[in-house]
PAZAPA-4460 file (N, C-alpha, C; in steps of 0.05 Angstrom, whole numbers, plus 32768, in hexadecimal, padded with zeros to 4 digits):
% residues 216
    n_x    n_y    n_z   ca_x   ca_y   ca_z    c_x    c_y    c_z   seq   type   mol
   8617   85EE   8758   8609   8607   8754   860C   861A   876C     1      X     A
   8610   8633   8768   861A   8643   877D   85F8   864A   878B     2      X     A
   85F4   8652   87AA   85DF   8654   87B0   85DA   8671   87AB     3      X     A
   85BC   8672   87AA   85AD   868B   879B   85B1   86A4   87BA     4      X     A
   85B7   8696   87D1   85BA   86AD   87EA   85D6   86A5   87F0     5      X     A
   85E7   86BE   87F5   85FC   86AF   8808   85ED   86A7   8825     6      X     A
   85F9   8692   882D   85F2   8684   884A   85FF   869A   885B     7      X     A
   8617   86A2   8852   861D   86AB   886D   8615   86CC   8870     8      X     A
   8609   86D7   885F   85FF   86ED   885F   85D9   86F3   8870     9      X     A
   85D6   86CD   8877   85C0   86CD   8886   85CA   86D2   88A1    10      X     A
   85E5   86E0   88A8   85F0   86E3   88C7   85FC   8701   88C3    11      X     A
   860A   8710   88D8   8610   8724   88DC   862D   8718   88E9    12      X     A
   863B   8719   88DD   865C   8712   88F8   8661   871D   8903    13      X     A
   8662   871C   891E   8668   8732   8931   8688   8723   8935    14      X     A
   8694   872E   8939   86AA   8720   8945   86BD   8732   8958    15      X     A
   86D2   872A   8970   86D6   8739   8985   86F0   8732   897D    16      X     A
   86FA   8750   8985   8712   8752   8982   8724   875A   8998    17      X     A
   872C   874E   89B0   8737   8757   89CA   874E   8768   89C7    18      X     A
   8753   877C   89D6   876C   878A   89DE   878A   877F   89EB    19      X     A
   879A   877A   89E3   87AE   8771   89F1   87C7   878A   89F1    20      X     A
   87D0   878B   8A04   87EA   879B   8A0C   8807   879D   89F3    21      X     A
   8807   8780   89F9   881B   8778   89E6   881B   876C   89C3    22      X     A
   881D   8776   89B3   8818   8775   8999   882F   876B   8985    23      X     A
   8847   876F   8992   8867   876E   8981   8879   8769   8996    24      X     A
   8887   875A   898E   8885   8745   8975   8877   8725   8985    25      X     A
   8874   8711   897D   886C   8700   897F   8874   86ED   8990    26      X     A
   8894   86F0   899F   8898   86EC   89AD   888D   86F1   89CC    27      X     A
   8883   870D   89CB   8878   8715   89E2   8867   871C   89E0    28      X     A
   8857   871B   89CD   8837   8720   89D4   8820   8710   89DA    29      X     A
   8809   871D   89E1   87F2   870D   89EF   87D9   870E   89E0    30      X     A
   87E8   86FA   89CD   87CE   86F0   89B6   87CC   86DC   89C3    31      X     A
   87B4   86D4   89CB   87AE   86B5   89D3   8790   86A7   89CE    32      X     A
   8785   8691   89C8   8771   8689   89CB   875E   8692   89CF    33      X     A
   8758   86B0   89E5   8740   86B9   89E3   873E   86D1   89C9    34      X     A
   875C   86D2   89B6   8758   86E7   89A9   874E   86D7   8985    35      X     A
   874B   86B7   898E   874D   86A4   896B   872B   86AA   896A    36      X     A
   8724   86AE   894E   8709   86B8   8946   8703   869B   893F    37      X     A
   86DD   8694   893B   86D5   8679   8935   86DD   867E   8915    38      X     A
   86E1   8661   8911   86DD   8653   88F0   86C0   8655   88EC    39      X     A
   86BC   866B   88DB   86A3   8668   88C5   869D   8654   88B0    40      X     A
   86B8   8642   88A9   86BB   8634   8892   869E   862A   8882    41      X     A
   8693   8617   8895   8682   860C   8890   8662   861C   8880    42      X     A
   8668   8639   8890   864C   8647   8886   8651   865C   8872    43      X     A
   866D   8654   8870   866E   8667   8854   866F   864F   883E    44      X     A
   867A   8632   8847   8680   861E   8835   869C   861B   8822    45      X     A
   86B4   8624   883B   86C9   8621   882E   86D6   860E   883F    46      X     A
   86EF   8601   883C   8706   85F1   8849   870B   8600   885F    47      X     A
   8705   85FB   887F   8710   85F9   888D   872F   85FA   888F    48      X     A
   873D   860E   8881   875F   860B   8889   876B   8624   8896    49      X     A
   8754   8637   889E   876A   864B   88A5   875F   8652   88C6    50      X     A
   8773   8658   88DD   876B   8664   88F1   877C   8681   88FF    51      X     A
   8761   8695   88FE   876D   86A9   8906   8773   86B3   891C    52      X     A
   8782   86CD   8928   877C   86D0   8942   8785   86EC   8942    53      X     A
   8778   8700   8951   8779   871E   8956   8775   8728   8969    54      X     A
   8788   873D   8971   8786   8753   897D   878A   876B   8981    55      X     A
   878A   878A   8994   8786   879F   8989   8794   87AB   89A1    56      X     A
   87A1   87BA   8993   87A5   87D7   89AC   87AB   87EE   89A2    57      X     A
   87A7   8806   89AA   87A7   881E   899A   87C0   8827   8983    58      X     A
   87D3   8812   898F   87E2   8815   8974   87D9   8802   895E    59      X     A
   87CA   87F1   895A   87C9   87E1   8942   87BE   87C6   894C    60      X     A
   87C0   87BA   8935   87AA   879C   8938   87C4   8782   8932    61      X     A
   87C8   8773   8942   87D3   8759   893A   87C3   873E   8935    62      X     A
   87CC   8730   8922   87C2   871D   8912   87D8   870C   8916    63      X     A
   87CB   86F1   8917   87DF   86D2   8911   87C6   86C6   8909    64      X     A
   87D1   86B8   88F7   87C5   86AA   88DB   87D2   868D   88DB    65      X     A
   87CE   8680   88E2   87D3   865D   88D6   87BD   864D   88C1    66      X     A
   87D1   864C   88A3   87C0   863F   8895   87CD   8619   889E    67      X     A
   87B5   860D   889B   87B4   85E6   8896   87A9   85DC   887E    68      X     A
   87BA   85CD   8872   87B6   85BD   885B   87BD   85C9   8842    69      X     A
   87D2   85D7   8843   87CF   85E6   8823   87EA   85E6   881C    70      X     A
   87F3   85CE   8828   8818   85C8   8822   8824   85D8   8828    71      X     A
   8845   85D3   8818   8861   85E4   8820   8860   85F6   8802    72      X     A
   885B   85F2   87F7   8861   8601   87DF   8851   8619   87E2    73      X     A
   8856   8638   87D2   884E   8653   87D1   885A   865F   87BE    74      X     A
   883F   866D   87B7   8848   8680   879F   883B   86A0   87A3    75      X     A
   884C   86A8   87B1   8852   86CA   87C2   8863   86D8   87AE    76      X     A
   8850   86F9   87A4   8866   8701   879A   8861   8722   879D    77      X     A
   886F   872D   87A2   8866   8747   87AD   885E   8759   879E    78      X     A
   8860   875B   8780   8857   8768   8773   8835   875C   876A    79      X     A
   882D   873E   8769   8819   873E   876B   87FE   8733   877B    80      X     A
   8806   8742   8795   87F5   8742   87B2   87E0   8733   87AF    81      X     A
   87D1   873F   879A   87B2   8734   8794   87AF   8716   8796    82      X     A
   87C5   8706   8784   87BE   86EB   877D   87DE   86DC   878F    83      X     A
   87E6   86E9   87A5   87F9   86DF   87A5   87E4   86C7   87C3    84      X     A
   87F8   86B2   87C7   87F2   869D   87E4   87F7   86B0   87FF    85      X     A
   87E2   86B2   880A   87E3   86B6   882A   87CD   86C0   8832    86      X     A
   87D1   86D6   8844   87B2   86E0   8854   87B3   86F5   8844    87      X     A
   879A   86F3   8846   878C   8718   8845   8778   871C   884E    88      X     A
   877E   873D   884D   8774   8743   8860   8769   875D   885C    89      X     A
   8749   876A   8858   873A   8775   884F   872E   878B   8870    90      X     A
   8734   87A4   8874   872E   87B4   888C   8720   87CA   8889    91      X     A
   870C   87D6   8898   8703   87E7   888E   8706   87F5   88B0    92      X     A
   8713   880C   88AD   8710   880F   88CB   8702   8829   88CC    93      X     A
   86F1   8830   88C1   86D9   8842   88BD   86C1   883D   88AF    94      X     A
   86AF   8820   88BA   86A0   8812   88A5   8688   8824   88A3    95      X     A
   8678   8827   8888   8661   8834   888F   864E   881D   8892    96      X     A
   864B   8809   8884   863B   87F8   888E   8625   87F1   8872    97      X     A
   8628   8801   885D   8608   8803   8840   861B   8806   8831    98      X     A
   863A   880D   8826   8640   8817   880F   864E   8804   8808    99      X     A
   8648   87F5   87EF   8650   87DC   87E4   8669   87DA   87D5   100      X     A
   867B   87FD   87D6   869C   8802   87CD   86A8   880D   87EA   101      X     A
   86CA   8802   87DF   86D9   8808   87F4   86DF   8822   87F7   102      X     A
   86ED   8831   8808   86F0   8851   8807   870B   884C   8819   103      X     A
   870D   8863   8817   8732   886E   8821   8737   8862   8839   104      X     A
   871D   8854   8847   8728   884E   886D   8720   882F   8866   105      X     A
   8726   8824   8851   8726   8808   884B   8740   87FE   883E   106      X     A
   8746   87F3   884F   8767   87E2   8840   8765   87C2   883D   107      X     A
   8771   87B6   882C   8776   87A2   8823   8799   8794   8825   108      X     A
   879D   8780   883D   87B5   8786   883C   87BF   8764   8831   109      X     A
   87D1   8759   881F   87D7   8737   8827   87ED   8732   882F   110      X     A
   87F3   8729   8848   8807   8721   8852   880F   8704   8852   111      X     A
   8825   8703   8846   8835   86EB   8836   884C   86DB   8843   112      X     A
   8849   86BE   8841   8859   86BA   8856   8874   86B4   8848   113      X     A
   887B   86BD   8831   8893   86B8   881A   8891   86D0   8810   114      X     A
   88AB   86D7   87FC   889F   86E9   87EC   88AD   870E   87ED   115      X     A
   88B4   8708   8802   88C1   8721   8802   88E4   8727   880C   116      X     A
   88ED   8737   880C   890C   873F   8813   891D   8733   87F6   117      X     A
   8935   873D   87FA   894A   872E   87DD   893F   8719   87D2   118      X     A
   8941   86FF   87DD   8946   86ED   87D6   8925   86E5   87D3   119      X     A
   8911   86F3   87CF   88EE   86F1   87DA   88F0   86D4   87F1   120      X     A
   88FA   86D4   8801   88FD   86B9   8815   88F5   86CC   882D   121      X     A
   88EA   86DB   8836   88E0   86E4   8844   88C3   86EF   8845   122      X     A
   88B2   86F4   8860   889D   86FD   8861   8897   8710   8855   123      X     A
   8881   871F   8849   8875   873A   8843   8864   8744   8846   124      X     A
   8858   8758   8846   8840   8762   884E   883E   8777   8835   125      X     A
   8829   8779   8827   8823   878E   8810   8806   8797   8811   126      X     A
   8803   87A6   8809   87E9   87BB   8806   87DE   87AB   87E8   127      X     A
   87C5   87A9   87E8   87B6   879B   87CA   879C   87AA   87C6   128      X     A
   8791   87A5   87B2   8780   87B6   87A2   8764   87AA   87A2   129      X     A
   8750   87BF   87B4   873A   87B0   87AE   8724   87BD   8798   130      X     A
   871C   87A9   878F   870B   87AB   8777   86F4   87CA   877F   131      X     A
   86F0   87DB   8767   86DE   87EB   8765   86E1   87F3   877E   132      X     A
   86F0   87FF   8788   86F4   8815   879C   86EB   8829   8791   133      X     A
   86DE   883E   87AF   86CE   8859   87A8   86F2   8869   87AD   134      X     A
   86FC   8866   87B5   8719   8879   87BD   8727   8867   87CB   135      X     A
   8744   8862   87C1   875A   8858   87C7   8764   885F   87E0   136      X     A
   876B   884E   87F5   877A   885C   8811   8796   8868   8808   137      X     A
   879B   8874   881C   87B9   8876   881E   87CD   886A   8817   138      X     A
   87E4   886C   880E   87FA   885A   8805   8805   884B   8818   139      X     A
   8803   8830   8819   8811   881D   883F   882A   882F   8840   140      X     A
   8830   8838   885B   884B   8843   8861   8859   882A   885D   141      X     A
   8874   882E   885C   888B   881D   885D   888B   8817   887F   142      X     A
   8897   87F3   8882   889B   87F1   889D   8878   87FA   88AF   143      X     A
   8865   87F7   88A4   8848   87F9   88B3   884A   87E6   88B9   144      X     A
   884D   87CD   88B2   884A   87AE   88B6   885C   879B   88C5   145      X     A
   885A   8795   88D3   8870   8784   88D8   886C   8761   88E0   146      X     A
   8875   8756   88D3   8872   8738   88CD   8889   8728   88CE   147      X     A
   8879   8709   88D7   888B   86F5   88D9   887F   86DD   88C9   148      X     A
   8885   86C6   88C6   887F   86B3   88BD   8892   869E   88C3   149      X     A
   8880   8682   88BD   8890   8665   88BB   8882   8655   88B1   150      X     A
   8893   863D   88A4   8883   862C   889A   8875   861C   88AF   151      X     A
   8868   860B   88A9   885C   85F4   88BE   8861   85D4   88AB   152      X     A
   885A   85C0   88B2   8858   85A5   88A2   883C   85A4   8894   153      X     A
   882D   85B9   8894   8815   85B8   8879   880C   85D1   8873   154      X     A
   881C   85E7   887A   8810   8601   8877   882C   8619   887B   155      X     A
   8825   8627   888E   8830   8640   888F   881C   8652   88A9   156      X     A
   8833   865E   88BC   882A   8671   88D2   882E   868E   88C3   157      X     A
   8822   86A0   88CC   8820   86BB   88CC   8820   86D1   88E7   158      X     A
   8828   86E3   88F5   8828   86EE   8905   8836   8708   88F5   159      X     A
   881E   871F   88FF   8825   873F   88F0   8811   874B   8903   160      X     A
   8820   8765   8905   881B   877E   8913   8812   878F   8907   161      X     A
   87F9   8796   8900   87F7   87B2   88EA   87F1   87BE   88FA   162      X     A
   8806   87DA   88FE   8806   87F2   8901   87ED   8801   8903   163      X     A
   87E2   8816   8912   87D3   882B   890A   87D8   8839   88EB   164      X     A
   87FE   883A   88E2   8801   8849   88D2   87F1   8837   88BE   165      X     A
   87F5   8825   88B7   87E3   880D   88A4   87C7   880D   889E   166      X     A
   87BC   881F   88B7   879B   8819   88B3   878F   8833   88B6   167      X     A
   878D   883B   889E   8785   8862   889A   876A   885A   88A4   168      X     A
   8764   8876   88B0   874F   887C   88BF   8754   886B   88E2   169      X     A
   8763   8860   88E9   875F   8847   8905   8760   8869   8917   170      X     A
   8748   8861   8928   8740   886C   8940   8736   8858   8959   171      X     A
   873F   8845   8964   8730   8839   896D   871C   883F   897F   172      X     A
   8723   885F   8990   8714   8866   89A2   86FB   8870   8999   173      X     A
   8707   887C   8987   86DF   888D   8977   86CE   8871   8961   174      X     A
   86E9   8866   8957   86DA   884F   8949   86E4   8832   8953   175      X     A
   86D2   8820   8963   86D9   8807   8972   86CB   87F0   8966   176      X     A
   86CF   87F9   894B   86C0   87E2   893D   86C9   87E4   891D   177      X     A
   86D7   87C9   8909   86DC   87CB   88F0   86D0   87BA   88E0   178      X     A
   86D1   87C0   88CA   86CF   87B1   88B2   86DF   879D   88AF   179      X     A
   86DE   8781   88B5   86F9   876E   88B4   86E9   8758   88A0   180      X     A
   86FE   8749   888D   86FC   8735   887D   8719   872C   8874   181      X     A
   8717   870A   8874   8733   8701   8875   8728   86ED   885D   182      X     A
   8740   86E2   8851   8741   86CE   883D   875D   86C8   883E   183      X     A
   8760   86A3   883C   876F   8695   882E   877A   8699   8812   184      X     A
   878D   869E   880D   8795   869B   87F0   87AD   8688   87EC   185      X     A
   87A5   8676   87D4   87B8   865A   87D5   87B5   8650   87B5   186      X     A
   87C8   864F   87A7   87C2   864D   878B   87BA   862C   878E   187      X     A
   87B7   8619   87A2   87A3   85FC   879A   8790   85FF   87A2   188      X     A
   8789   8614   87B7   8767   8619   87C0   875A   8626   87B6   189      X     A
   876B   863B   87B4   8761   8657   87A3   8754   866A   87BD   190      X     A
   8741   8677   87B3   8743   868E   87C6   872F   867E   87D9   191      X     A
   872B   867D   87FE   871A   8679   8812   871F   868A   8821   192      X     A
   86FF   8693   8820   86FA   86AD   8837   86F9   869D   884A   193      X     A
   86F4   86B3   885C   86E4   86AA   8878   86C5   86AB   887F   194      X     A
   86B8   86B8   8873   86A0   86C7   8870   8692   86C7   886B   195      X     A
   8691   86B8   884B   8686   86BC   8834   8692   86A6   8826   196      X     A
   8677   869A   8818   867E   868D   8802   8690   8698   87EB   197      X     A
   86AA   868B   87D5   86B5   868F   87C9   86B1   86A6   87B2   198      X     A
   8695   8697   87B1   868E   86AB   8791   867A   86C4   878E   199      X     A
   8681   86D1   87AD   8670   86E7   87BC   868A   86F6   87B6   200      X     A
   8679   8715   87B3   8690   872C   87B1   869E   8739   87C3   201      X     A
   86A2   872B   87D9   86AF   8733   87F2   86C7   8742   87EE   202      X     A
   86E4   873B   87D8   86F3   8748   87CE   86EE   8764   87CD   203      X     A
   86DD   876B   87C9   86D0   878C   87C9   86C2   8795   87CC   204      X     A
   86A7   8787   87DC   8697   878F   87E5   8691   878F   8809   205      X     A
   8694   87B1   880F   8699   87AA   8830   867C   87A0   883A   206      X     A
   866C   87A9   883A   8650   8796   883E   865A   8776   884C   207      X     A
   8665   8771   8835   8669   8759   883F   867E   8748   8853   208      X     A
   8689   875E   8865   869C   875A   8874   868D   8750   8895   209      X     A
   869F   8752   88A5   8693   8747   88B6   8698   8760   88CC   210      X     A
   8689   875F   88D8   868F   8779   88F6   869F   876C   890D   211      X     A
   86B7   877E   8905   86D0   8779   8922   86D1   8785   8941   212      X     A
   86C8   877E   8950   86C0   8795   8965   86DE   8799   8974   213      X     A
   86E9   87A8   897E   8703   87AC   8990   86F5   87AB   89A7   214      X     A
   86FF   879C   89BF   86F1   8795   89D2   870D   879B   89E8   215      X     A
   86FF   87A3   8A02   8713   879E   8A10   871F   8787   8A1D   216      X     A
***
């Protein structure tokens, strides 16, 4: 029986988001350990398999994503973002904080660690649709994103750069604080937030996101 409160809506997530210099590519940048956010798993009540890690500089936000336990197999497809396997990734980089639809400075992005180029044997990054939006963002520029991927022996790495051009409305200096919410997607798990219990409307409700602070 699903509980009558979400648990994790008895907390506020603050979570810190440090600045680093270097963002691109992954070779040379300074994502490290102080930038991996805690596992909520437990207080939202999902599988422990995914760990994130972020950071910020006025050009844009980098993300590396390692999912555990969800095998070699994937089913990524670029036309359908929504239900395809990988991260996503829900931003609001103008949150108001009371309005329970997304608006034009809210993007939804899933980045796939299969799935794209000729042969779909490559990484992707696509723009997805969140439910009952008050106004649609901008169309993702082409090339906003830039991503890598690999497999692992029970999962799959992620490392991507989103652009400022990627995140309508990003000001970090007037606004040093976002709307962030991440989910697993895995056709044997099915969908695991980070956040929030499964059967909470987090998919489109910013309310229920967590507060990203950009920190120096």
């Amino acid at each position: 029986m699903s509980p009558l409160v979400n648990p994790a809506s008895l907390f506020k997530f603050r979570l810190r988001c440090p600045r680093r210099d270097v963002l691109w590519p992954p070779a040379r940048w300074a994502v490290d350990e102080a930038c991996r956010l805690p596992s909520f798993a437990d207080v939202a009540g999902v599988p422990d398999v995914l760990d994130l890690w972020l950071a910020w500089n006025p050009a844009g936000l980098a993300v590396r994503a390692v999912a555990r336990g969800v095998g070699t197999s994937r089913w990524c497809h670029t036309t359908r973002p929504e239900d395809s396997d990988g991260l996503h990734l829900w931003i609001a980089t103008r949150p108001t904080g009371d309005s329970h639809r997304a608006g034009r400075f809210c993007r939804r992005l899933a980045l796939l660690p299969t799935g794209g180029g000729r042969l779909a044997d490559k990484p992707a990054a696509v723009a997805a649709a969140i439910p009952r939006t008050s106004e649609v963002p901008a169309e993702l520029p082409a090339d906003a994103i830039s991503i890598e991927s690999a497999p692992t022996a029970d999962g799959w790495r992620i490392d991507a750069f989103l652009s400022a051009a990627a995140l309508p409305g990003w000001d970090p200096a007037e606004v040093p604080t976002l709307g962030f919410f991440a989910a697993l997607v895995d056709r044997r798990l099915g969908k695991v937030p980070c956040f929030a219990p499964p059967e909470y409307p987090w998919d489109g409700d910013p309310t229920t996101w967590a507060e990203l602070h950009l920190t120096a």
